[in-house]
N, C-alpha and C positions, 0 to 999 in steps of 0.2 A: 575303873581298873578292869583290865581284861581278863576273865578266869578260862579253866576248860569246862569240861562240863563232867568236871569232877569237882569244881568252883575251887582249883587249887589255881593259885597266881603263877608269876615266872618265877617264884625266890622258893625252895624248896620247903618241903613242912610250912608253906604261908597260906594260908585257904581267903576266903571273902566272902562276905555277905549283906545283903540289904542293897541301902542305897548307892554303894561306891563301885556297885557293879555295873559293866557296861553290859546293860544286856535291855532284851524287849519286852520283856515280860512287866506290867506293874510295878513301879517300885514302891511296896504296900511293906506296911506291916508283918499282916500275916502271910506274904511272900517272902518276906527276910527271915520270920520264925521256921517257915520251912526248908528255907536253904541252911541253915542253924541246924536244924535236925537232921539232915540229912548230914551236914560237915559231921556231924556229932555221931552219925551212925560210919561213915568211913574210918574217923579215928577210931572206934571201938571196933571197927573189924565187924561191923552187921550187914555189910555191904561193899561190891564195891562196882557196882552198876554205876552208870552214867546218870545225873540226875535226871529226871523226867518230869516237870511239871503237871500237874491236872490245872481242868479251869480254874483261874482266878477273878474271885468276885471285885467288881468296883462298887463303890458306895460313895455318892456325893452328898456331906451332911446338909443338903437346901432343905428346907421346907417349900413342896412335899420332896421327899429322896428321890435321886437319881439313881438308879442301878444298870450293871452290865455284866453279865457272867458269859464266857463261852465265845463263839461265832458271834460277830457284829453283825448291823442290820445291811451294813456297805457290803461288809464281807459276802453276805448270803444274796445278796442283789447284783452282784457280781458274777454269780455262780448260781443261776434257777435251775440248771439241770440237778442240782446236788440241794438244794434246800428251800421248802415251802418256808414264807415269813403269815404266820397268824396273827395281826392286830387285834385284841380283846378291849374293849369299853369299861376292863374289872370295876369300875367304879358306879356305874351302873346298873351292871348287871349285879354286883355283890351289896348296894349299896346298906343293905341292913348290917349287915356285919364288918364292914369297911369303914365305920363311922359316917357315914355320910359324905364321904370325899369322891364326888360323883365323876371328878377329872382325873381319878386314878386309872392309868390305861398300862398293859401289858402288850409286850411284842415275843412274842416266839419264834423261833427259830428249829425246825424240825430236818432232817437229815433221810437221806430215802431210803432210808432203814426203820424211819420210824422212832427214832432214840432223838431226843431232846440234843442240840447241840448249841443253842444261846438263848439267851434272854435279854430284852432289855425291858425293865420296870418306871414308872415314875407315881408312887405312892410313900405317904408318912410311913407305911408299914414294909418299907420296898428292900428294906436290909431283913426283916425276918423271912420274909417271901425268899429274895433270894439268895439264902441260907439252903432253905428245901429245896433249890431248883439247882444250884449248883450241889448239890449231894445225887440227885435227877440224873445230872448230867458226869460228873465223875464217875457214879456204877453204874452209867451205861443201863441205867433201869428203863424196861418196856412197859405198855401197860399195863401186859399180863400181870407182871411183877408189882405195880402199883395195885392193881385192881385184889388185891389177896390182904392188903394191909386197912387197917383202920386210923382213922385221924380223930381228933379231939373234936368235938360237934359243940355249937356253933363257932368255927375262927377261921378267921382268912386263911391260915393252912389249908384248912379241909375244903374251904370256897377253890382255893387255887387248884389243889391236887385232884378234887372231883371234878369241877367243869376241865383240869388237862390231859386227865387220863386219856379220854378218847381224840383226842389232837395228835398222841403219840403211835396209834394204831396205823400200821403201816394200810395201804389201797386194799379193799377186798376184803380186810379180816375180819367184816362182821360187825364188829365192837359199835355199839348204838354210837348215834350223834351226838356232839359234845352238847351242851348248853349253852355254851359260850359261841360255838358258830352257829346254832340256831336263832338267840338270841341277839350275837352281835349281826346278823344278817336282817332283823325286823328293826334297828335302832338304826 
């Protein structure tokens, strides 16, 4: 069904959401609950902007998960002037606090600003990971802005956001070496 990007259809006062929509975005879940809340904010008169997507995360329930949030790895290999892709070994490298899932590997996607702009994940733990990275990449968080917070110690959150912090440091700015390209560089 084709909407505008007000997700209003051609029949007046008829809006659409979720799956029956033609569109390129995911057809998820919690991509339908947000075009839901959004209809739900035009009928109340809290808006009346044009919808705007942020990233939407994918999750493939395999064992171990699939994940994808953001810029694709095609995407960003398309386009080297505009996006470094960092492969991480996280399973490896994090293996005490990873359970021992030693083939758990991370791909980043960074943008020449410095701001996180994809991920793609393949760990058991690869939906809580990226939960934190598509929050990363929606507010546009730097490391400065990571580097000021505290994480819960020892959990893959804090393995993830500490060895990324310094991935997102744009050229020049000082910010020490990750561990992850130190580390993925001797493995």
């Amino acid at each position: 069904m084709e909407v505008d990007d007000h997700m209003r259809t051609g029949v007046p006062n008829i809006y659409a959401s979720g799956d029956v929509v033609d569109k390129r975005i995911p057809k998820l879940t919690p991509a339908a609950e947000f075009e839901s809340n959004y209809i739900a904010g035009q009928l109340l008169g809290k808006s009346d902007a044009p919808i705007v997507y942020p990233a939407i995360p994918n999750l493939v329930f395999t064992l171990p998960r699939i994940a994808q949030v953001g810029i694709t790895v095609d995407e960003a290999k398309k386009d080297p002037e505009s996006y470094r892709i960092i492969e991480v070994p996280f399973g490896q490298i994090n293996e005490w606090v990873n359970n021992r899932e030693l083939e758990a590997s991370h791909t980043y996607i960074i943008d020449r600003e410095g701001h996180l702009a994809g991920a793609a994940l393949y760990s058991s733990e690869a939906g809580m990971m990226l939960d934190a990275l598509t929050l990363v990449i929606n507010c546009r968080l730097t490391w400065a802005d990571l580097e000021k917070m505290i994480f819960t110690f020892p959990t893959q959150t804090y393995s993830l956001i500490s060895g990324f912090i310094p991935l997102l440091s744009p050229p020049g700015s000082g910010s020490s070496a990750s561990i992850y390209t130190q580390m993925s560089d001797s493995l």
